[in-house]
C-alpha positions in Angstrom: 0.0 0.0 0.0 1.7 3.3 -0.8 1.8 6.1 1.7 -0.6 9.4 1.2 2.4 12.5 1.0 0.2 15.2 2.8 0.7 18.9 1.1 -1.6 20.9 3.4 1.9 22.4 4.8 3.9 23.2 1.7 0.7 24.9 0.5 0.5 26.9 3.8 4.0 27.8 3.4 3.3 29.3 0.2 0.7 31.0 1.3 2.3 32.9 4.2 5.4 33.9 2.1 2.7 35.4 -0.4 1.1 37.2 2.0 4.4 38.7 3.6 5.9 40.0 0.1 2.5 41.8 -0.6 2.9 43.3 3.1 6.3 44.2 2.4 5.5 45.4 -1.1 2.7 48.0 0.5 4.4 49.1 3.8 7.1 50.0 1.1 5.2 51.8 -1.0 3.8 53.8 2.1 6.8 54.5 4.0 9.0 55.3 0.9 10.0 59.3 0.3 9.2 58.2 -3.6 6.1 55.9 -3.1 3.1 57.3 -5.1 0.6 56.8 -2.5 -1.6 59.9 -2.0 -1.0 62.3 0.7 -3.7 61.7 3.4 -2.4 58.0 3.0 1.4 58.6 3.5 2.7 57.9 6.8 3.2 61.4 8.3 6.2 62.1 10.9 6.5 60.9 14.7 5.3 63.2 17.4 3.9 66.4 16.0 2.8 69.1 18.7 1.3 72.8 17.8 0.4 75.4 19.6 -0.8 79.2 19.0 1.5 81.8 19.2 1.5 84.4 22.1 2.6 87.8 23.6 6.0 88.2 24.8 8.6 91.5 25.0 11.5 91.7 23.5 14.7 93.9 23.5 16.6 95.0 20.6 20.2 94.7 21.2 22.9 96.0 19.4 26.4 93.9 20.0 29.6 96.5 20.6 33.3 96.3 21.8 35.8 97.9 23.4 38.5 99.0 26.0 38.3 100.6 29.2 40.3 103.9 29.4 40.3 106.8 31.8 39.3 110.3 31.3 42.2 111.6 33.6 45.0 110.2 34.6 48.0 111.3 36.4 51.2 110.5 35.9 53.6 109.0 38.0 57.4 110.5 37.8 60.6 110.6 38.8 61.4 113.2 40.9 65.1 112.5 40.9 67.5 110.2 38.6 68.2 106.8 40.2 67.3 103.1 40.3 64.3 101.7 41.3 64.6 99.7 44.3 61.1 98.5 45.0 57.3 98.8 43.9 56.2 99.3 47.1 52.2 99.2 45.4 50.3 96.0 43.3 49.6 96.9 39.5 45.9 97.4 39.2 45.4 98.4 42.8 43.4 101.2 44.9 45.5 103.1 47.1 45.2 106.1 49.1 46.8 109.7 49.1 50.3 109.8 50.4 50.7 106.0 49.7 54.3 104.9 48.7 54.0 103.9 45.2 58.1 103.1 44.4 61.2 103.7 46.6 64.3 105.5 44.4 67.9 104.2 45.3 71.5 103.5 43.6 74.4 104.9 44.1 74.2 108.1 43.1 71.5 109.2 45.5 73.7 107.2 48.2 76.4 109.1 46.9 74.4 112.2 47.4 72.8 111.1 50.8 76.3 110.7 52.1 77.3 113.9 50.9 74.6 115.6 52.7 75.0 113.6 55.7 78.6 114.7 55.8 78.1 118.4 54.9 75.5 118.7 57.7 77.5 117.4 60.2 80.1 119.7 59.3 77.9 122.8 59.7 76.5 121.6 62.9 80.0 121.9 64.2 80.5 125.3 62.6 77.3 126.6 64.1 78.2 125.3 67.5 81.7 127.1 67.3 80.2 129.9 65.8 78.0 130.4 69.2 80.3 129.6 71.3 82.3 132.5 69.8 78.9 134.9 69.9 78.8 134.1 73.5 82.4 134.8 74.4 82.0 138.2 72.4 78.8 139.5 74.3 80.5 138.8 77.6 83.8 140.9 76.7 81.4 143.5 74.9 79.8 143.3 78.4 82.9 144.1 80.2 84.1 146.1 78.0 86.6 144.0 76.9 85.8 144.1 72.9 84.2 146.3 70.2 80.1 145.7 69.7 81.4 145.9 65.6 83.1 142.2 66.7 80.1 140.7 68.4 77.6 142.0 65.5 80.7 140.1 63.2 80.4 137.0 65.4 76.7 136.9 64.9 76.8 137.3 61.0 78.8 135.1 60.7 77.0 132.0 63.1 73.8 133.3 61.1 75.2 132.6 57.9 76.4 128.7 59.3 72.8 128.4 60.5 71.5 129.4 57.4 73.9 126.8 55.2 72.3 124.2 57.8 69.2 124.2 57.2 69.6 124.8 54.0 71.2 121.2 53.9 69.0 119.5 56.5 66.1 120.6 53.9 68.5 118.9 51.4 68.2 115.7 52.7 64.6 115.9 53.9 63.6 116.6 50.0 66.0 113.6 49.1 64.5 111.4 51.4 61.0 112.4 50.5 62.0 111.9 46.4 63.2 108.5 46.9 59.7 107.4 48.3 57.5 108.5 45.7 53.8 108.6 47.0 50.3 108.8 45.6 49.4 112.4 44.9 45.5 111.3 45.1 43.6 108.6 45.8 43.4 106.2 42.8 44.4 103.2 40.6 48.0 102.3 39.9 47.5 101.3 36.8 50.2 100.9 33.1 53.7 100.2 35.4 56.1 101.2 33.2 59.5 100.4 35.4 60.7 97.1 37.2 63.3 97.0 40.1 66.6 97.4 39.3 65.7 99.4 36.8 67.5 102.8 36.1 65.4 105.8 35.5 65.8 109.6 34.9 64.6 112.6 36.3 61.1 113.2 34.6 60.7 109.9 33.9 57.1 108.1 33.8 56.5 105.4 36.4 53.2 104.8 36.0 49.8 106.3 35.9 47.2 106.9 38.8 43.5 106.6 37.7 41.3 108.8 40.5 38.0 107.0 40.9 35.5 107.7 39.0 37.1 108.7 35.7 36.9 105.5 33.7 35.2 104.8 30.5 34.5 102.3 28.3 35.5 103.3 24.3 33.4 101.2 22.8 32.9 100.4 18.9 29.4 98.9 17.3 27.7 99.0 14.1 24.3 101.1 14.6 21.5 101.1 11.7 21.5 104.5 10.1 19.7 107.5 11.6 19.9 106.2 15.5 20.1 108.7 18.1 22.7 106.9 20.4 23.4 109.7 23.5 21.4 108.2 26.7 20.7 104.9 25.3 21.3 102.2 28.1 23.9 99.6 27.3 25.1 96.5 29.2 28.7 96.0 29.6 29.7 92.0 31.0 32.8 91.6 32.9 35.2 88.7 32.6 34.1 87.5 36.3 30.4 87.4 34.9 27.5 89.5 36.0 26.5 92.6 34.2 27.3 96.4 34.6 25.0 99.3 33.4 26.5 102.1 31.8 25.3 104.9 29.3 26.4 106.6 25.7 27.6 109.8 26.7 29.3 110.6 23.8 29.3 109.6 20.2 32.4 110.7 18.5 32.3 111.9 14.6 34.6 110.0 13.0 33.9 106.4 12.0 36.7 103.4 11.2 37.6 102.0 8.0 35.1 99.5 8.5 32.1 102.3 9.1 31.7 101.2 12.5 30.8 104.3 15.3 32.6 104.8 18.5 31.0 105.8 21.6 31.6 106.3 25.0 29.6 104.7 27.4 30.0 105.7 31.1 28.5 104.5 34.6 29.1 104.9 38.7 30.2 100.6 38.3 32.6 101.2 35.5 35.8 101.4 37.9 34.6 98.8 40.5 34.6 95.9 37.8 37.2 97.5 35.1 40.8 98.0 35.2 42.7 100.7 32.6 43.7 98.5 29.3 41.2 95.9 29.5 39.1 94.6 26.8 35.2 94.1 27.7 31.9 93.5 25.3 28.2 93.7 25.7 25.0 95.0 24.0 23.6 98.4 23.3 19.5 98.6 24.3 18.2 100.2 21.4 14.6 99.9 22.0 11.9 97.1 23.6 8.9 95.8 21.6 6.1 95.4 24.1 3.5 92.8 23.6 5.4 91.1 20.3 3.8 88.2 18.7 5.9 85.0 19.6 6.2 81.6 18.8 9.1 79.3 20.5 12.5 79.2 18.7 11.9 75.5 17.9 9.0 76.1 15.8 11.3 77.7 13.0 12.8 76.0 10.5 15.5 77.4 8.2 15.9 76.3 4.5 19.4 76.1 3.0 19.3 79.8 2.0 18.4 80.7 6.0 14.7 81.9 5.0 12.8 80.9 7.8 9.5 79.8 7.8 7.3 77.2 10.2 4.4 74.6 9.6 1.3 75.6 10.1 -1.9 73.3 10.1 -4.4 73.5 8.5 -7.8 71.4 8.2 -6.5 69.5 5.0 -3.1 69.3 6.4 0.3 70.9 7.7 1.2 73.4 5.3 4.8 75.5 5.2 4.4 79.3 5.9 7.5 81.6 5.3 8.0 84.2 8.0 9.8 87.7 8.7 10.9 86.9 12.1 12.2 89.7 14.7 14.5 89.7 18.1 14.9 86.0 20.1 14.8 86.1 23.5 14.4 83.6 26.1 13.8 80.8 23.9 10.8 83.2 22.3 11.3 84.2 18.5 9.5 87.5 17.3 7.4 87.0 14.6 6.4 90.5 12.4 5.1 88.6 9.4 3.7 85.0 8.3 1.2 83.8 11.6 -1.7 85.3 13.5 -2.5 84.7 16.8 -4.7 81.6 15.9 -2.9 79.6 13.9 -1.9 76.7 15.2 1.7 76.8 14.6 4.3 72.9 14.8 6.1 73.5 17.8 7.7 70.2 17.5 8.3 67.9 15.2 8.9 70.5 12.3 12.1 70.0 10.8 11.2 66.2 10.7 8.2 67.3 8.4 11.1 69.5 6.7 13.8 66.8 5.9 10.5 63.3 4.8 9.0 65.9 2.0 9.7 69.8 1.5 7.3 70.6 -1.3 4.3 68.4 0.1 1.2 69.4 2.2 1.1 66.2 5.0 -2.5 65.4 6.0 -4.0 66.1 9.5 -4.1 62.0 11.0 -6.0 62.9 14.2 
């Protein structure tokens, strides 16, 4: 008796491998950028989330740099030639009237110093000869013994020893006062020209003391054309962080090469955060929009050529809308053009509708 071969599972093979190619064959078809499937049937992106746009403020900023410089400064000088012995004061640093800012040394003002020291105590001598001679002449004047022509003599000449004293004590007093060299104000020490050891002349600059208060910031920007920029508020930002809020006070006339303006911008924090020489940026406040119409920076999406535009949807669809967009700030982009308050604009999910299918309208799949 021959065996019965059963085909009931070859056939059911067949049948499932059939039915998977067809399934392939149409989730192909749908999923594919090229498929030719119509638009409400294509499968549209991920997550999608819209929202309407609303009010927000913004501020209109114009970036600028600069340098910090002082309106007056005073220079520091030598008084006398010599060597400098010491910086007795840190660069950079507030000190008070009378402070020493350098000591003055070598060896010709010890050569001098030693000189005075020795003529003094020469004259000192002198002088007390010189009275002890007055005092021997008014006693024989007294008794009659000499001439008052000889005692008036005797007193010239210890006046004229007295005189060469302190002619030479003051010497030395203004010598030792030149080789400390102080702080004629209260101020910042600030551009050290000298190191010790160094040699310097007489009338040479040291350094430079800022008073307080007389800082500035020269700062250069790029304003639009027919700005008014004395007394608008600016923002200057300190290496150390924070903000400082100072003011144009001045725009000068001439421009740079590059037609960029330079202003200076002035403010009671300027000297507590700034030092002389230093390099600082921020933003000029040109003016606020109040009550903008906003939508959140994700929801615009930049072609190659940087147009922007968002996705807006619509009942048959999500449909591209270009923009003319205004200040960002805080996440928020101002929107002057493109969008009304109720349309319901892609928040999320819009560059992903960007990159499946530029040119096509996707269908609303609620």
């Amino acid at each position: 008796m021959k065996k019965k071969i059963s085909v009931l599972p070859a056939v059911a093979a067949m049948i499932l491998l059939a039915t998977a190619a067809v399934t392939g064959y149409r989730c192909n078809s749908r999923l594919s950028p090229g498929g030719n499937a119509p638009p409400h049937r294509r499968a549209g992106p991920g997550r999608i989330r819209t929202v309407t746009p609303g009010r927000r403020s913004f501020t209109v900023r114009i970036p600028w740099f600069g340098k910090v410089e002082s309106k007056t400064a005073v220079s520091i000088i030598a008084p006398e030639r010599g060597r400098i012995v010491s910086v007795d004061a840190p660069d950079e640093s507030t000190v008070m009237k009378g402070t020493v800012l350098f000591t003055l040394g070598g060896p010709r003002i010890r050569a001098r110093s030693a000189t005075l020291r020795a003529r003094i105590a020469s004259l000192r001598r002198q002088a007390a000869l010189a009275g002890e001679i007055v005092t021997l002449k008014r006693e024989a004047v007294a008794g009659k013994m000499a001439r008052r022509e000889e005692l008036l003599s005797a007193e010239e000449s210890l006046a004229r020893i007295r005189s060469r004293l302190k002619a030479a004590e003051e010497e030395r007093a203004a010598l030792r006062r030149m080789i400390r060299i102080r702080a004629p104000r209260e101020g910042v020490m600030t551009r050290r020209r000298v190191n010790p050891g160094q040699e310097v002349g007489k009338g040479a600059v040291l350094a430079e003391l800022v008073p307080a208060g007389s800082l500035r910031i020269a700062a250069t920007l790029f304003p639009p054309g027919n700005v008014a920029l004395t007394g608008l508020s600016a923002v200057a930002e300190p290496a150390s962080g924070g903000s400082v809020s100072v003011t144009v006070t001045k725009v000068l006339p001439q421009r740079t090469k590059e037609g960029a303006s330079t202003v200076w911008l002035e403010g009671p924090d300027v000297d507590g955060h700034f030092a002389p020489g230093e390099s600082v940026s921020g933003h000029l406040i040109l003016a606020r929009h109040e009550k903008a119409l906003a939508i959140p920076r994700p929801a615009v999406v930049y072609d190659d050529r940087e147009r922007p535009f968002v996705f807006v949807k619509r009942p048959d669809g999500y449909h591209r809308q270009p923009v003319k967009t205004g200040e960002t700030e805080g996440g928020w982009v101002e929107i002057k053009e493109g969008v009304g308050e109720k349309d319901r604009v892609v928040v999320e999910g819009a560059y992903e509708l960007f990159y499946r299918d530029f040119n096509r309208i996707y269908k609303v799949e609620d």
